[in-house]
C-alpha positions as CSV (number, residue, x, y, z in Angstrom):
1,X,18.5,109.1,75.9
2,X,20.6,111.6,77.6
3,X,23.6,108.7,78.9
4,X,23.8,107.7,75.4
5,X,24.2,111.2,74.2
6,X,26.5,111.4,76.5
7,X,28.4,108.1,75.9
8,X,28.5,109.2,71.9
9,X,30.2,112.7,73.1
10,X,32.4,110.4,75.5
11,X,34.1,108.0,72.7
12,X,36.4,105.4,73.8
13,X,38.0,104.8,77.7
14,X,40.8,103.3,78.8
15,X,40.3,99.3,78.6
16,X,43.6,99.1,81.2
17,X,44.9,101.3,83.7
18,X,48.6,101.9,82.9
19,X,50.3,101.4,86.6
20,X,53.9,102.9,85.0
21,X,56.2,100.4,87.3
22,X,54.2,102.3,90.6
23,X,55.2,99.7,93.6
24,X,52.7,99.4,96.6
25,X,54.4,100.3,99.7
26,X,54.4,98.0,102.5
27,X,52.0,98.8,104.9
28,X,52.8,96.6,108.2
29,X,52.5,99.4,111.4
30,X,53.7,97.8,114.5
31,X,50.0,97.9,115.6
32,X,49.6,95.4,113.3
33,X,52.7,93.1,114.1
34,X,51.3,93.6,118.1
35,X,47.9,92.5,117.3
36,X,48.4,89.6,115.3
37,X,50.4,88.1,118.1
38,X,47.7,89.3,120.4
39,X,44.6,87.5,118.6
40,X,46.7,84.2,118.7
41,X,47.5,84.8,122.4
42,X,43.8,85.2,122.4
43,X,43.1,82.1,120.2
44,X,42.5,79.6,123.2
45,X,39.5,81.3,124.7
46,X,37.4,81.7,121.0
47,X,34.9,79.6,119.8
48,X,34.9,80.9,116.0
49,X,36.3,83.7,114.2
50,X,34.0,86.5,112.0
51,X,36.2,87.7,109.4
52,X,35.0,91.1,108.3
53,X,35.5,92.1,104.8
54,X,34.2,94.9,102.4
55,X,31.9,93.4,99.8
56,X,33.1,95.9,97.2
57,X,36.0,93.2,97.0
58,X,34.6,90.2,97.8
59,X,37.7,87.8,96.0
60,X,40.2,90.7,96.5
61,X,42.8,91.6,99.8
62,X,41.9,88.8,102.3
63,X,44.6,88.7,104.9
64,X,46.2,85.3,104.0
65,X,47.8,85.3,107.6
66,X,44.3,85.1,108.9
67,X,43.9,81.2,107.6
68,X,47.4,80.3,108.5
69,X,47.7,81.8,111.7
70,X,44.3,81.4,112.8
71,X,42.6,78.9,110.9
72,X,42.2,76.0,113.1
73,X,39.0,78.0,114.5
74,X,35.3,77.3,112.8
75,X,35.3,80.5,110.2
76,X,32.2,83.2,109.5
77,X,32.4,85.6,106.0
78,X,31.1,88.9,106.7
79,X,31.1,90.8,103.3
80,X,30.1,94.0,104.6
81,X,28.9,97.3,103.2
82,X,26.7,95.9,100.9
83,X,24.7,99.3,100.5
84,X,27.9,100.5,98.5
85,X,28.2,97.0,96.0
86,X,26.7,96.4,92.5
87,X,25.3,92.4,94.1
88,X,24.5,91.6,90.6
89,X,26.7,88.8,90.5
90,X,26.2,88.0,93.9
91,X,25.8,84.2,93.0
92,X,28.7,83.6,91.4
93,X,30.8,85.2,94.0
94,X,29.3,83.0,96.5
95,X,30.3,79.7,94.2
96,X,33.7,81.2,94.0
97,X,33.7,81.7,97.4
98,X,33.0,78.2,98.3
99,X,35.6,76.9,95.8
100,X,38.5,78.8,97.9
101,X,36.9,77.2,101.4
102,X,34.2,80.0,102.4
103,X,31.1,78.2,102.5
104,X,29.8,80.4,105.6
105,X,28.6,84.1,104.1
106,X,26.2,86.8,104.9
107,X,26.4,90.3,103.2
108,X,25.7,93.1,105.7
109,X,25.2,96.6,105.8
110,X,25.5,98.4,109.2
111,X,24.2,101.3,108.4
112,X,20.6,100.0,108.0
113,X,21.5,96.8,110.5
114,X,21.0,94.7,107.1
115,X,21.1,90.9,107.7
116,X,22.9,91.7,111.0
117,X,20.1,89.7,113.0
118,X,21.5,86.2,110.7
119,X,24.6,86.4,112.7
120,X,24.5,85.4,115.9
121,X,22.4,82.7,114.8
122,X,24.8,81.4,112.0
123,X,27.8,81.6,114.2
124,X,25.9,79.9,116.9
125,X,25.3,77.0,114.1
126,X,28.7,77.0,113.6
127,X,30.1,76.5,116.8
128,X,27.9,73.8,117.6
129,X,28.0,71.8,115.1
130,X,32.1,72.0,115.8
131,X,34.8,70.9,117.9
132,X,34.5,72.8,121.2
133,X,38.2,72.4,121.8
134,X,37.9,71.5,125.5
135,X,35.5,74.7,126.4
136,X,32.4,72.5,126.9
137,X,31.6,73.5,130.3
138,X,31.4,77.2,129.0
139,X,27.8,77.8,128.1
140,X,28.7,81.6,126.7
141,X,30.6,81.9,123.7
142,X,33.3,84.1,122.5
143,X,33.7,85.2,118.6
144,X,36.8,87.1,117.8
145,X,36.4,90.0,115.0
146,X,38.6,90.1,112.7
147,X,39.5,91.9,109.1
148,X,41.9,94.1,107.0
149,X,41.4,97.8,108.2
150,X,38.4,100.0,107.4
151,X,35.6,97.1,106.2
152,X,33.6,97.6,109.5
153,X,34.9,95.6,112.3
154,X,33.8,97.4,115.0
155,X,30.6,98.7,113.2
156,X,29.6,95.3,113.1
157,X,30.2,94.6,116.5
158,X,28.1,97.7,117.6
159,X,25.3,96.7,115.4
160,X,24.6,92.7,116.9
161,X,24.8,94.7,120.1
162,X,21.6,97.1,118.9
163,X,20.3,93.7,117.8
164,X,20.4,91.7,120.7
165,X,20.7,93.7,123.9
166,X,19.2,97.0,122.5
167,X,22.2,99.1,123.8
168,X,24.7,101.9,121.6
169,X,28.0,101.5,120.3
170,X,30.6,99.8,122.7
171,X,33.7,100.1,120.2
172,X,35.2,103.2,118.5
173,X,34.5,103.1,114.6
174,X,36.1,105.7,111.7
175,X,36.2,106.0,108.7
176,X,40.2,105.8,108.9
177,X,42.2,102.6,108.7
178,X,43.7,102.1,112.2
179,X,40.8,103.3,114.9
180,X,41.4,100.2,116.6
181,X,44.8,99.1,117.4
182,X,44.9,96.6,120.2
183,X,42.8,93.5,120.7
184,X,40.6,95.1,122.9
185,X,37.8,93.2,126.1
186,X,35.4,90.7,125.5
187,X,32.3,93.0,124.4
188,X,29.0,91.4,125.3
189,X,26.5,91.4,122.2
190,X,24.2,88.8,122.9
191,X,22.3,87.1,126.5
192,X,20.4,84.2,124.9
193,X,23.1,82.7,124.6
194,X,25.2,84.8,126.1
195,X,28.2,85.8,123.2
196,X,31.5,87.7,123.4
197,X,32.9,89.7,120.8
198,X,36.5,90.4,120.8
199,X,37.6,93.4,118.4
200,X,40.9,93.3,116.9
201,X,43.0,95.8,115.3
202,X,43.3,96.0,111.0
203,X,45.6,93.6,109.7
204,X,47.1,93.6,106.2
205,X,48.5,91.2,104.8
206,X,52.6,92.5,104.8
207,X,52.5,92.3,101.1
208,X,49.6,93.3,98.9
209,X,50.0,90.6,96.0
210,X,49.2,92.7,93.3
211,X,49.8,96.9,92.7
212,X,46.0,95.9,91.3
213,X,44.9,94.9,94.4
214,X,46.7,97.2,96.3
215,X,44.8,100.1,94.5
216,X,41.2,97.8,95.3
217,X,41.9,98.3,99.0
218,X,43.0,101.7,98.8
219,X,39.9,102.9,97.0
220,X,37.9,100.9,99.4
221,X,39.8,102.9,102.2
222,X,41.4,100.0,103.7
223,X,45.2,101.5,103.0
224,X,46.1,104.9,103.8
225,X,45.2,107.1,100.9
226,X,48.7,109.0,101.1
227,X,50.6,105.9,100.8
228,X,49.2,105.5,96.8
229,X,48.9,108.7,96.6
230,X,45.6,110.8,96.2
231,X,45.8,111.9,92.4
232,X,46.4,108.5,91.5
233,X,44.0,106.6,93.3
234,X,41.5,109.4,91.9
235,X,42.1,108.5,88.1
236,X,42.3,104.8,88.9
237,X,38.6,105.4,90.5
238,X,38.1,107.7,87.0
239,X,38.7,104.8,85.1
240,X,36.8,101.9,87.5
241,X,33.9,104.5,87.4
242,X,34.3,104.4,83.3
243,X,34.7,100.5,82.6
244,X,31.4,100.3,84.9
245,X,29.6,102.5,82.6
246,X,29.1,104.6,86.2
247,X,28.6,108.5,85.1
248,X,27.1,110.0,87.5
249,X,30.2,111.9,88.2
250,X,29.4,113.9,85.0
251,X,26.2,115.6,86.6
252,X,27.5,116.2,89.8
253,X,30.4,117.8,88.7
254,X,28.8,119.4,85.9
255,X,30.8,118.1,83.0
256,X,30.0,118.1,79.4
257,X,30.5,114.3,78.9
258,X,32.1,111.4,80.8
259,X,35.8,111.8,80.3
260,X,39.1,109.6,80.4
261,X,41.1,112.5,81.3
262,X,41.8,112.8,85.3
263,X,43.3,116.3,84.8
264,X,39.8,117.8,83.6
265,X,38.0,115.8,85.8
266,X,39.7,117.2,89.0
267,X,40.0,120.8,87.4
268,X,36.1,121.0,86.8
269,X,35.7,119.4,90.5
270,X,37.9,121.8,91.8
271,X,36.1,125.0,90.3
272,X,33.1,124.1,91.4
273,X,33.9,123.8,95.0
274,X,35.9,126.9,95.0
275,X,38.9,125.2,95.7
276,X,41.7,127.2,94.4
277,X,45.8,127.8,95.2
278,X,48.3,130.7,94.7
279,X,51.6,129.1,93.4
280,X,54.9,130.9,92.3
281,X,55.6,130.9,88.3
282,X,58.6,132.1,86.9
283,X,58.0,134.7,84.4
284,X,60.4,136.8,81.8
285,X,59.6,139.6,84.1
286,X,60.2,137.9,87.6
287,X,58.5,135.5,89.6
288,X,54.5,136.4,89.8
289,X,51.8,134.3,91.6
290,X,49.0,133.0,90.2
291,X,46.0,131.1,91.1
292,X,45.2,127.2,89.9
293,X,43.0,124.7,91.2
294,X,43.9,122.6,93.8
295,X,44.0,119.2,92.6
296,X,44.9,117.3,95.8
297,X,41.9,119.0,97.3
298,X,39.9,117.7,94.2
299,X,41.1,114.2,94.2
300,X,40.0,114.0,98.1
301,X,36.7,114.7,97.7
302,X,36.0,112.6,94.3
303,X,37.4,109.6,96.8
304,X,35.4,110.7,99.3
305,X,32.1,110.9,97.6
306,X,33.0,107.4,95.8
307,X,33.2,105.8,99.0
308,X,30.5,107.6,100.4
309,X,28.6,105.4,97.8
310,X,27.2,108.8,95.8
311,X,28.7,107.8,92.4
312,X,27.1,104.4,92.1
313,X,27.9,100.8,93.3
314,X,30.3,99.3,91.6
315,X,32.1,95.3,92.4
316,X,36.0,95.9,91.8
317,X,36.2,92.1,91.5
């Protein structure tokens, strides 16, 4: 009763989110040129490849380069972070999936070591029913990690370790794109059979194909927030937040009614952490200072608590 109260107060939202000519900046580090060369130095010693990717956006932001660079190698989905995805149309994704050449898919969540115990075995599958490429006398295998940055890599990696060998964390995770920025030593995860995992650093594709997309991966945190811009990745989250009918914003910011307007969104979130600045305006009488919320500070946490999962799942794609 109260949400459509609410939703009556609310009227209409936005049905597209104007992008006014904004251009996604490159985002190609030399990490990223370094690695890339690095995994296909590495190529010759892998058995298959588990391509990490945040199941927010399932269809959205796969590194292209991946399949042409590295595709000759049998090929594991991880869609991870499934704790923070609306899986309602989980079937369909997987049929789409399939029709772009992704047959092999398990959602994870890393947090709760969700599905991670269907790896090993499904990459072991894979492997064996493929092409060894000349590493028959081997009887360990070696999987190389790899993804965009941010969806998990090496949380993954640290969780088929607790899995398997009952041991903590053996590669550095963050929530920043960029923690890892070399392809680092084989990590053991597994003794029966005995697997290697190889982390690698982010990669992005050098250009994001769409400014839609580019916003996708930056609200998933798998672009540097600066690089978009935080006030305007804020009211594109407003807006994904409204066309999901996802208003739980409203309570914990303690609005009157869901709203379309970014501005009085970040105002109320700023007043209610405290978050104010003292800025110069010029007066008829002088320059004076006064005090106004601070809106950057705002936009940062309404990210941050998106991603964080507070404000409801949501499927971008």
């Amino acid at each position: 009763m109260r949400l459509q109260q609410l939703l009556r107060q609310a009227g209409g939202f936005r049905e597209t989110f104007n992008f006014a000519g904004r251009d996604m900046a490159h985002w190609f580090p030399g990490h990223m040129s370094r690695g890339l060369t690095q995994m296909k130095a590495n190529l010759k010693d892998v058995d298959c490849l588990i391509e990490v990717h945040d199941a927010r956006i399932p269809l959205s932001g796969r590194n292209p380069l991946f399949q042409e660079s590295l595709g000759a190698k049998p090929h594991l989905l991880l869609l991870n972070k499934m704790d923070l995805a609306d899986l309602t149309d989980k079937q369909k994704i997987l049929k789409q999936l399939e029709l772009e050449g992704t047959q092999k898919v398990i959602f994870t969540n890393c947090v709760k070591d969700e599905n991670i115990d269907k790896v090993v075995p499904m990459a072991t599958e894979v492997i064996q029913s493929s092409n060894r490429f000349q590493r028959t006398e081997t009887l360990g295998y070696c999987i190389m990690v790899i993804g965009v940055p941010n969806v998990g890599k090496s949380s993954v990696i640290n969780a088929i370790r607790r899995q398997h060998l009952k041991k903590g964390k053996a590669s550095r995770v963050g929530a920043t794109p960029g923690i890892t920025r070399a392809v680092l030593s084989r990590i053991q995860v597994c003794d029966k059979p005995p697997i290697y995992l190889l982390d690698t650093p982010g990669i992005l594709t050098p250009q994001v194909e769409t400014i839609e997309n580019g916003m996708k991966l930056a609200l998933c945190g798998t672009i540097l927030d600066h690089l978009v811009g935080e006030e305007i990745l804020a009211d594109y989250l407003l807006y994904t937040l409204n066309k999901f009918k996802q208003f739980s914003y409203v309570e914990r910011y303690g609005l009157e009614a869901p709203s379309d307007d970014i501005e009085s969104v970040l105002k109320r979130i700023a007043i209610k952490l405290g978050k104010t600045q003292k800025v110069k305006a010029i007066t008829g009488v002088g320059n004076v200072n006064i005090t106004v919320p601070n809106y950057s500070v705002a936009a940062y946490e309404f990210i941050r608590t998106f991603r964080k999962g507070v404000l409801g799942k949501v499927m971008l794609d």
